[in-house]
C-alpha positions, 0 to 999 in steps of 0.5 A: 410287091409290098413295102416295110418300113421299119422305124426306131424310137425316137431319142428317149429321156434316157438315151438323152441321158445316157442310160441303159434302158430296156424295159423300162417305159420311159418317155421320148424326149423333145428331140425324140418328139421332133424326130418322131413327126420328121420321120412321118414326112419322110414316109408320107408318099408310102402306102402303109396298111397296117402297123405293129410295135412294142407297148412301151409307149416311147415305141407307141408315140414314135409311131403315133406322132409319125403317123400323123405326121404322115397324114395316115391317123387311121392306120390300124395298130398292133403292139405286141411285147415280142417288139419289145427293147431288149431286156438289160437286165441289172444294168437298166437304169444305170448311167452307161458312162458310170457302168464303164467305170465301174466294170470296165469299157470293155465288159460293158462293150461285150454286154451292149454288143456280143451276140449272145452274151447277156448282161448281169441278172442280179435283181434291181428295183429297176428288174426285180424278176431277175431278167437279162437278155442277150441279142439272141435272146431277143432275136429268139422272141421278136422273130417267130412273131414277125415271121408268124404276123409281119411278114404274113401281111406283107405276103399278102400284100399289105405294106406294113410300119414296124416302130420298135427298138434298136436291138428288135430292129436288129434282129429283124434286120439281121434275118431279112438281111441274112447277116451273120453274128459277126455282122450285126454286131457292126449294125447300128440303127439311129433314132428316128430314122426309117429304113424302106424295105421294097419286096416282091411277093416270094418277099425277096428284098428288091430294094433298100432305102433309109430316108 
């Protein structure tokens, strides 16, 4: 038996004001701060031996503040870009109120929540590689890495912490769940909020908890 916690940012700078964010390593606001160290007390009576995340620090220090927060400092750490937030391509850094204005509410709903339609790629300052990735997309990175590194801990018998983003998180959620592309499209994953896997050691899911 192993457990899996996997744990959102807390609210960013950006989320405080509204922004499409992605790749862009913007810092946690002081909510987010509040909610990062809220979110180690509720975790505090769970075993952790391991945690992985993104290297945007808004990941890192969610899990840094959680970690201490939950008395667990010495836990060892791995960050990976596959953890990474879902690239949104030349909406980054725009103002998600703005966007709707100017393209539509709807064509900016497809962007944030089709499967694999991906927003615009056109170069920006804030994307000058021109990258744009749908949730598939991002599905297609972030799994193969937690097939290959996460869930072999967790076999092991190793219970781990995941502190990455809304749309990697889907992603994982979306495969340990056997959700379908309609489903996870209704899945949303709050700031700040852990979600308690128990599994066994085929890693069948024996329980689900979100504190």
């Amino acid at each position: 038996m192993a457990y899996l916690i996997l744990l959102r940012h807390g609210e960013s700078q950006w989320n405080l004001e509204n922004r499409f964010t992605g790749w862009v390593d913007v810092e946690l606001s002081p909510k987010g701060m509040q909610e990062a160290a809220a979110a180690g007390g509720k975790i505090k009576s769970y075993p952790i031996d391991k945690a992985y995340t993104s290297v945007l620090k808004r990941a890192n220090n969610t899990l840094a503040l959680a970690l201490e927060a939950a008395g667990k400092k010495t836990v060892p750490v791995v960050r990976d870009k596959a953890l990474n937030e879902r690239h949104y391509g030349a909406l980054q850094g725009l103002n998600k109120a703005e966007t709707a204005q100017k393209f539509s509410a709807e064509q900016v709903h497809v962007w944030r929540r089709s499967y694999d339609v991906p927003p615009p790629a056109d170069k920006t300052a804030m994307n000058p590689e021109g990258i744009s990735e749908s949730l598939k997309d991002t599905a297609a990175r972030t799994l193969p890495y937690f097939e290959k590194y996460i869930l072999a801990d967790l076999k092991a018998g190793k219970n781990v912490i995941v502190a990455a983003h809304g749309n990697s998180l889907r992603s994982i959620v979306m495969h340990l769940e056997k959700m379908t592309k309609e489903q996870v499209l209704e899945l949303n994953i709050p700031t700040g909020t852990p979600i308690v896997y128990e599994m066994d050691a085929n890693l069948h899911i024996l329980s689900k908890k979100i504190l």
